[in-house]
C-alpha positions in Angstrom: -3.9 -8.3 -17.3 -0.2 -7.6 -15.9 0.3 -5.4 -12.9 2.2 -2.4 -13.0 4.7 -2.3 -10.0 6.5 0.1 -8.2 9.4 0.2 -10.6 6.5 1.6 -13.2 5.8 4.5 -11.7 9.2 5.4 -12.0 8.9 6.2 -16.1 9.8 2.7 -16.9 9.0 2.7 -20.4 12.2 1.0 -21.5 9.5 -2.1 -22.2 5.7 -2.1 -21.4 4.5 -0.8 -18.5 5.3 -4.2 -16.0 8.0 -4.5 -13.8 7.8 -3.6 -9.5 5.1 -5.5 -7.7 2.8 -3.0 -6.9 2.7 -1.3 -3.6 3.5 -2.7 -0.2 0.2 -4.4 0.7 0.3 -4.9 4.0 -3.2 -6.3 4.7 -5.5 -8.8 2.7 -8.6 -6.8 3.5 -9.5 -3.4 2.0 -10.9 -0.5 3.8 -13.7 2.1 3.4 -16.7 2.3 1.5 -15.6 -0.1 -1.1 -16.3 2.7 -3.1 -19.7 2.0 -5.0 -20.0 4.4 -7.9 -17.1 6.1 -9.2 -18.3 9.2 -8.9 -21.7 9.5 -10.1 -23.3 10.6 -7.1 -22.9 14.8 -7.6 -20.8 16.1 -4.5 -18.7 13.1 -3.8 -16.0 11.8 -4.8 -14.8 8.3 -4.5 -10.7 7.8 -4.1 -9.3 4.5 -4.1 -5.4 3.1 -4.0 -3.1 0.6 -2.8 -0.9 2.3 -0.7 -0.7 0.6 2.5 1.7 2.5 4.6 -0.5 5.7 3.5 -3.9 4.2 4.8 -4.0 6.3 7.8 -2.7 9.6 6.1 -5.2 9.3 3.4 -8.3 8.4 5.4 -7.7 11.6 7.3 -6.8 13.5 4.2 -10.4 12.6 2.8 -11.7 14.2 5.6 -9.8 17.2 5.4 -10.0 18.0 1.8 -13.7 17.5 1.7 -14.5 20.5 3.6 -11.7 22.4 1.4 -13.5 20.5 -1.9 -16.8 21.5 -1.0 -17.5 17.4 -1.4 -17.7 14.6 0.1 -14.4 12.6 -0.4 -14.0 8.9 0.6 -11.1 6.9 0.3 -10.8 3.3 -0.2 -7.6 0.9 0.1 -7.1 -2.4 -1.7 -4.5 -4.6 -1.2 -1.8 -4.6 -3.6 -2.6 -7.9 -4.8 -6.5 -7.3 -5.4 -6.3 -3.5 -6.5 -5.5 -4.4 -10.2 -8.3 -6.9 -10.6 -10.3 -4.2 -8.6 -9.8 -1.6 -10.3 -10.3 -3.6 -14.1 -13.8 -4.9 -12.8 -14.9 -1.3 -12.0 -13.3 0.0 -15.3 -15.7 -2.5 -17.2 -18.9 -1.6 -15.2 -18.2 2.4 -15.7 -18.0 3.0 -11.6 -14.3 3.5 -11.5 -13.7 6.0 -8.9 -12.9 9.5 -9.5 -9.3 9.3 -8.0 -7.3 6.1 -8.2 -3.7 4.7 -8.0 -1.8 3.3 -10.9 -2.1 -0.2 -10.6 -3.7 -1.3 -13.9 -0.4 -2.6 -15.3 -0.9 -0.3 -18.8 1.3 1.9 -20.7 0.0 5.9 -20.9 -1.2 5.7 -24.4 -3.3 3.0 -24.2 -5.2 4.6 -20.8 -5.9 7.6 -22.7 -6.5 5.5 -25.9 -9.1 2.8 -23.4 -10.5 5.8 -21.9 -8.9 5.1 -18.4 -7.7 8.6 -17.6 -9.2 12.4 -18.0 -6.7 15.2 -18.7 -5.6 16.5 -15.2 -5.3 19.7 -14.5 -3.4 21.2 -11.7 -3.3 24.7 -10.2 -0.5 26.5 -10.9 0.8 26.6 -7.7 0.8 23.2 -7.5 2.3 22.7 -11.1 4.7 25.3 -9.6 5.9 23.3 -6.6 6.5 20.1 -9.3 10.7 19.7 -9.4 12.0 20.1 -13.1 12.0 17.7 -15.3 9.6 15.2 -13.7 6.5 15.6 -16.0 7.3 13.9 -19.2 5.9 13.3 -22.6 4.8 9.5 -22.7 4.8 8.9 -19.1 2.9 11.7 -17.4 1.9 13.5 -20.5 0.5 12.6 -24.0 0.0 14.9 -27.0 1.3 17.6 -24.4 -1.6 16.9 -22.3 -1.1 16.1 -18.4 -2.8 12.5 -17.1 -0.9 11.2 -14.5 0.5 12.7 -11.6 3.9 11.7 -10.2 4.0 11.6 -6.3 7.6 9.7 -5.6 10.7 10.5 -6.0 12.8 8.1 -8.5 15.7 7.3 -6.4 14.4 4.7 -4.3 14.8 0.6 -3.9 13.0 -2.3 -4.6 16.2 -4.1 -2.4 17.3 -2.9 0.6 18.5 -5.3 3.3 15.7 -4.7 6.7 17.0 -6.2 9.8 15.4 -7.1 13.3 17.9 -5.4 16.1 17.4 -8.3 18.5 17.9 -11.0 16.4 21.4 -9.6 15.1 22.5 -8.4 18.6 21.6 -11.9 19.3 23.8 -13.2 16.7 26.3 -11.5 17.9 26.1 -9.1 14.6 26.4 -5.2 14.8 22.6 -4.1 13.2 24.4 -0.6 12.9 27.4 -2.0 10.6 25.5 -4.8 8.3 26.7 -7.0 5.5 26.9 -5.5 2.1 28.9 -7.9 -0.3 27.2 -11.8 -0.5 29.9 -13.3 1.5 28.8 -10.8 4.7 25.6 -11.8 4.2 26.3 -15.5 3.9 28.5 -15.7 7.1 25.5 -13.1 8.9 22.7 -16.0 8.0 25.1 -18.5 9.6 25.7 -16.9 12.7 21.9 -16.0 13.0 21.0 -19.8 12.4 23.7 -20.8 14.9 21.8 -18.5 18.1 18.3 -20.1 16.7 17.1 -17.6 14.8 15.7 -18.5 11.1 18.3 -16.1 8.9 15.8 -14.6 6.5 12.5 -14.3 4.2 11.6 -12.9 1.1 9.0 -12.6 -1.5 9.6 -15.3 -4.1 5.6 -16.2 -4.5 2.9 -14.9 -5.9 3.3 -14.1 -9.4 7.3 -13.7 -8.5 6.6 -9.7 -9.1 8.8 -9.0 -6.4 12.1 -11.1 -6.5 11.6 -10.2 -10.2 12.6 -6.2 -9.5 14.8 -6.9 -7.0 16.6 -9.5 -9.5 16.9 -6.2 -11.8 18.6 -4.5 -9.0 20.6 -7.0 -7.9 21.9 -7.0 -11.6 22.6 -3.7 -11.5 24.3 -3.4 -8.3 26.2 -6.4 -9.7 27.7 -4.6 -12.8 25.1 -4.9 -15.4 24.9 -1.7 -17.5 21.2 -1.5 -18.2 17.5 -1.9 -16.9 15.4 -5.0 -16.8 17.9 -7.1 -19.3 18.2 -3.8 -21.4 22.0 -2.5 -22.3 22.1 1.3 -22.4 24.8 1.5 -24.6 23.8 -0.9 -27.1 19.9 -1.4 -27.1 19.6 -4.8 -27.0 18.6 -7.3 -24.1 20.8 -9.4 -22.6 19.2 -11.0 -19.4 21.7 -14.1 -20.1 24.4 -11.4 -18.9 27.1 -12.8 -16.0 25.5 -10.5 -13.8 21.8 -12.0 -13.5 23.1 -15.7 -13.5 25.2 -14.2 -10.5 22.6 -12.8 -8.3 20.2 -15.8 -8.8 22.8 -18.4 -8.3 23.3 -16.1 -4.8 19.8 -17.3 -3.9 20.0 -20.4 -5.0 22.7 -20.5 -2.3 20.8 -18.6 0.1 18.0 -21.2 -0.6 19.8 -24.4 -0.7 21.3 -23.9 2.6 18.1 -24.0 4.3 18.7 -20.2 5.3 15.5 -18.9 4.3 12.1 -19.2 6.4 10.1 -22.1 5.9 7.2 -21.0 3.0 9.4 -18.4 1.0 8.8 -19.7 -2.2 5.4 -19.3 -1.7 5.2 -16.0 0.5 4.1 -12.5 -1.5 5.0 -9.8 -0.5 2.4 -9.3 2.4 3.0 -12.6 3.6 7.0 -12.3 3.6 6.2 -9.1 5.7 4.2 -10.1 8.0 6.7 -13.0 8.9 9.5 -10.1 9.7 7.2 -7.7 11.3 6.2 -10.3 13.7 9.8 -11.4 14.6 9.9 -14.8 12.9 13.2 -13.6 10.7 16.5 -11.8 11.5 16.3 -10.5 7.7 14.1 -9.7 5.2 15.1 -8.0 1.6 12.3 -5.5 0.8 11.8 -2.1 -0.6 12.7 1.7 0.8 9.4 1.5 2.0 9.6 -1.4 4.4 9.9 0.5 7.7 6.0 1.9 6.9 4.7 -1.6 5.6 5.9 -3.2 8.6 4.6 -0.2 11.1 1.0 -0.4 9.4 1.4 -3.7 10.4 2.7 -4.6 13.8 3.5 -0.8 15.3 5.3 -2.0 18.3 7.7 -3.2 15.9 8.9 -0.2 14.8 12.0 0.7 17.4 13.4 -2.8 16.0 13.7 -1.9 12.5 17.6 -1.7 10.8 18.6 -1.0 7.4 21.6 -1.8 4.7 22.0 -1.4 1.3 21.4 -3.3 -1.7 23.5 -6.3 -1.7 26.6 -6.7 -3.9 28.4 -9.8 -5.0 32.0 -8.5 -4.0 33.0 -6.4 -1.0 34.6 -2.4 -1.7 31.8 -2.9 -5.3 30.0 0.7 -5.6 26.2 -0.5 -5.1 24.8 1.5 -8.0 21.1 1.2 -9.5 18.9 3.0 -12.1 15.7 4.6 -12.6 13.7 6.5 -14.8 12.4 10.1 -14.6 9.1 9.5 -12.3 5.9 7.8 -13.9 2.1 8.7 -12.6 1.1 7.4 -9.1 -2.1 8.9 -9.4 -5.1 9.5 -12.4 -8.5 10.7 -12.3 -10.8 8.4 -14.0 -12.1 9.3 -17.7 -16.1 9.2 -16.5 -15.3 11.2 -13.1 -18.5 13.2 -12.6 -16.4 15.8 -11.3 -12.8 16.0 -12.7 -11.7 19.6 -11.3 -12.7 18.1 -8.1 -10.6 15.4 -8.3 -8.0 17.4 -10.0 -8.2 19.6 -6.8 -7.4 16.7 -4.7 -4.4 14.9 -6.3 -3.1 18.7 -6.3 -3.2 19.1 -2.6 -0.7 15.6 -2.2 2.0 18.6 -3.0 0.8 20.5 -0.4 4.4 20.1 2.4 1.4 18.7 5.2 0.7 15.9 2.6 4.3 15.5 2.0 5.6 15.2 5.3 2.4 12.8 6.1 3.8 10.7 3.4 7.3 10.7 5.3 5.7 9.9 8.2 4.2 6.9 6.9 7.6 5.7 5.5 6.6 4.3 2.0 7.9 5.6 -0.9 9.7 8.9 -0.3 8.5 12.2 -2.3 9.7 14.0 -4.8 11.7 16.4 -2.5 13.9 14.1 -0.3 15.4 16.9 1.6 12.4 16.7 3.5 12.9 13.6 5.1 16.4 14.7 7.0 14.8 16.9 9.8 11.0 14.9 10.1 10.0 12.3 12.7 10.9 9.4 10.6 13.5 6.8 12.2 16.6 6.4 11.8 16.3 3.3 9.7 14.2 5.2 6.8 16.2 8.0 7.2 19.5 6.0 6.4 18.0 4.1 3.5 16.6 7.4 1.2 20.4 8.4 2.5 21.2 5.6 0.4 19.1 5.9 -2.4 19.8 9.7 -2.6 23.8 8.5 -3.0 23.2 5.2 -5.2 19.9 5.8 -7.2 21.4 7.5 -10.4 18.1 8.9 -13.4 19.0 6.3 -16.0 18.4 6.8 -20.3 15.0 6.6 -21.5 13.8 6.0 -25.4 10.8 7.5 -24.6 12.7 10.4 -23.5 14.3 10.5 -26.2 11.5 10.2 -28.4 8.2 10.9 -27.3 6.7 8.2 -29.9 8.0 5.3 -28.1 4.6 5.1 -26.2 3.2 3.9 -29.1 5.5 1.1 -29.3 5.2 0.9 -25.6 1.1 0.6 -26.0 1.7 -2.3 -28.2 4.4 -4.6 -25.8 2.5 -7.4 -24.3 4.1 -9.6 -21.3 6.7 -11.8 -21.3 6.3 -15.3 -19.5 7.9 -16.8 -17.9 9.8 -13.4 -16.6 12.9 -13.1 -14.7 10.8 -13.6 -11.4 8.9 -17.2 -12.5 12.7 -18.5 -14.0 13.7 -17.9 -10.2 11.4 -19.7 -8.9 11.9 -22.9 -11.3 15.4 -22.7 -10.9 15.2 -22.8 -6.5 12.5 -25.1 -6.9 14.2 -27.5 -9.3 12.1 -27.5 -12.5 15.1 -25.4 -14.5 17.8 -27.0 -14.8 20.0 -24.9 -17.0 19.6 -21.2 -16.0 21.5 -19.6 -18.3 19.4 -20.9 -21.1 16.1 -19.8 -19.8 17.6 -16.8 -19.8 18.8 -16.1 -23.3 15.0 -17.8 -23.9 13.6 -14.6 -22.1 16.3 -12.1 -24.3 15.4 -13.4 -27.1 11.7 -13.2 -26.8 11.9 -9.7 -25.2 13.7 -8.4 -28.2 10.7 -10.3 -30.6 8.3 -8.6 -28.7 10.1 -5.3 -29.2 10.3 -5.9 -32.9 6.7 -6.3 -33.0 5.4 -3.9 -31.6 7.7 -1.6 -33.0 6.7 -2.5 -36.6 3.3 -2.2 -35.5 3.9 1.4 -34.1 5.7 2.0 -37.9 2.3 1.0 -39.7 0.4 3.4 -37.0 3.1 6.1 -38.2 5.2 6.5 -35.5 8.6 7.3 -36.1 10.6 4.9 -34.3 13.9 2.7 -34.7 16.1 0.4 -32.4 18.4 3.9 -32.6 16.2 5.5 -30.3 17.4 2.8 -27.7 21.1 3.2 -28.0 23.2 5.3 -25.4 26.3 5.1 -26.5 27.0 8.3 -24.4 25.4 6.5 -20.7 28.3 6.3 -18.2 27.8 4.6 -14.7 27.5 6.1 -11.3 25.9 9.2 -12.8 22.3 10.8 -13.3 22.1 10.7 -17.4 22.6 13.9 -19.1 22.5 13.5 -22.8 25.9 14.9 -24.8 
């Protein structure tokens, strides 16, 4: 079973439903109930996710909304890095919980189709409060029925650069004014190393989920005109491109010259942040919501916490990314014994208390980022959705374009070794020619394509490699078709 990472909840249906490790994970231990019987016990409901930075907020949330539900409401966290096996184990038994986070690593059509997800249905002054254009056919919605509910807004980071004050100030580095091109970052780990502090950590273990995103953005930032090895204008995949041998030969670099904590290459995600949290790097490349993962964490760390923008390879280089329109954080299990219940609850997370509790917490920002501006976030978080809201442009989508792409996406399977595992072979020395490996990984992502779009044919789906093609996409822009 893949995992569905961050990047899918933000309508990544450009290939199946795998790309940004899932959720920040900031503890190997769930809490809770442990959640015992998906919601067969009338007048409770059983809500589980992976949302580290939200543990807090949604413990107390449980409490509130089961007066207001009329129902006893517990919620349960897993660890990014257990949820998905989790969450399959309970989904074989029948005691999935009523509420849950989308972890499974599965394209919309084939939850409805495995009997995963119930049809949701919102209030309508919750649909109401929904920004336009967020719910769409084949991410959120199938056959014009609503399954998943989006909670994040799109324009966020997998890749942000998260710095320790001290350490820089140390180095005699300005935390305020950090690198942004590789050759600032280079000379920044140098200086760091030189006043005996270890330069940086990130998460290049674990499946290699993690570098494997921030590879994609580092891509992007780098001049590739796509998403995930996909070209916009042409349709076809082209992870061999300059720009991806580029950014990995960057870390390489990075790697090779001993500038990167002790254990990288095996840390995930939680391990990498731990290491920063606790001081033992000047660096660490993480996601928007770092500042939260590291609060949940080690709190007093907090008033430390910098930020910087993605990384690009030369200095005065616009640092743009791309994302699609936002997928479902949230479903409500097909065998809930009380789905307008549980409907009732995901509803309330647009409530603006739930919202500005998610801001709060510093994960993943919401849907309406004008919030974050005036709340009690710091600085740091407050400068990188800055960021995002300037450099995070809504990219093309052939579902969007055709709603019967999710039956080519329900038919994808994973590609190994992905970008993340050729990273790892190539610092650790078993790859020897990178550029190979990836044309190896193009040209087996376009097979896979093929495949399952021929299948989607037989099944009747209308669908052609046209439905790919943007030959209309321009850069540094939110996509509006001509």
């Amino acid at each position: 079973m893949t995992r569905l990472t961050r990047r899918g909840f933000l309508g990544a249906s450009a290939l199946t439903a795998a790309g940004l490790v899932a959720g920040c994970g900031s503890s190997d231990e769930t809490s809770g109930s442990g959640g015992s019987s998906g919601g067969k016990v009338s007048g409770a409901l059983d809500w589980w996710d992976h949302f580290s930075s939200f543990q807090k907020l949604n413990d107390d949330w449980a409490g509130k909304q089961a007066s207001a539900l009329g129902a006893n409401v517990t919620h349960t966290y897993y660890d990014a890095s257990k949820a998905p096996q989790a969450f399959q184990l309970a989904h074989q038994a029948k005691k999935m919980p009523d509420v849950y986070s989308n972890v499974i690593g599965l394209p919309l059509s084939a939850l409805v189709s495995g009997k995963w997800v119930h049809e949701l249905r919102l209030p309508e002054e919750t649909m109401a409060k929904i920004p336009q254009n967020t719910l769409t056919e084949g991410i959120t919605s199938l056959d014009k029925k609503l399954y998943g509910f989006p909670l994040f807004s799109f324009r966020q980071s997998s890749t942000l650069v998260w710095m320790n004050k001290d350490h820089l100030t140390k180095a005699g580095l300005d935390p305020d004014s950090p690198p942004n091109d590789y050759t600032g970052f280079k000379d920044a780990c140098r200086k760091l190393a030189s006043a005996g502090v270890t330069p940086m950590t990130l998460a290049l273990g674990a499946d290699g989920g993690r570098v494997r995103d921030q590879v994609d953005d580092m891509a992007q930032a780098a001049g590739f005109p796509g998403y995930q090895g996909l070209r916009f204008a042409t349709g076809e995949y082209a992870y061999h491109d300059d720009s991806y041998v580029t950014v990995i030969e960057f870390l390489k670099e990075l790697y090779d010259s001993k500038f990167m904590l002790p254990g990288t290459n095996n840390f995930s995600v939680v391990d990498a942040r731990t290491r920063y949290a606790a001081g033992a790097v000047g660096i660490f490349i993480d996601g928007i919501w770092c500042a939260g993962g590291s609060k949940a964490l080690v709190p007093t760390f907090v008033d430390k916490i910098a930020s910087g923008p993605i990384l690009v390879p030369t200095a005065g280089t616009d640092p743009w990314t791309y994302r699609g329109r936002p997928g479902a954080a949230y479903f409500v299990a097909a065998d809930s014994g009380n789905p307008e219940a549980a409907s009732k609850l995901i509803g309330s997370f647009m409530s603006e208390e739930y919202q500005q509790g998610m801001i709060a917490a510093m994960d993943q920002p919401p849907l309406n980022l004008d919030l974050v501006a005036n709340s009690d976030a710091i600085d740091a978080y407050k400068k990188a959705v800055t960021f995002c809201k300037e450099n995070v442009f809504l990219m093309p989508q052939a579902i969007v374009k055709n709603s019967d792409i999710a039956k080519v996406d329900a038919s994808r399977k994973p590609i190994t070794p992905h970008v993340g595992n050729i990273v790892q072979g190539y610092l650790g020395g078993s790859i020897k020619n990178l550029r190979d490996d990836l044309k190896k990984l193009s040209d087996a992502s376009e097979a896979d394509r093929e495949q399952a779009m021929t299948k989607a044919k037989s099944s009747g789906a209308k669908v052609s490699e046209d439905d790919y093609i943007f030959g209309d996409w321009k850069p540094g822009a939110d996509y509006q078709p001509s």
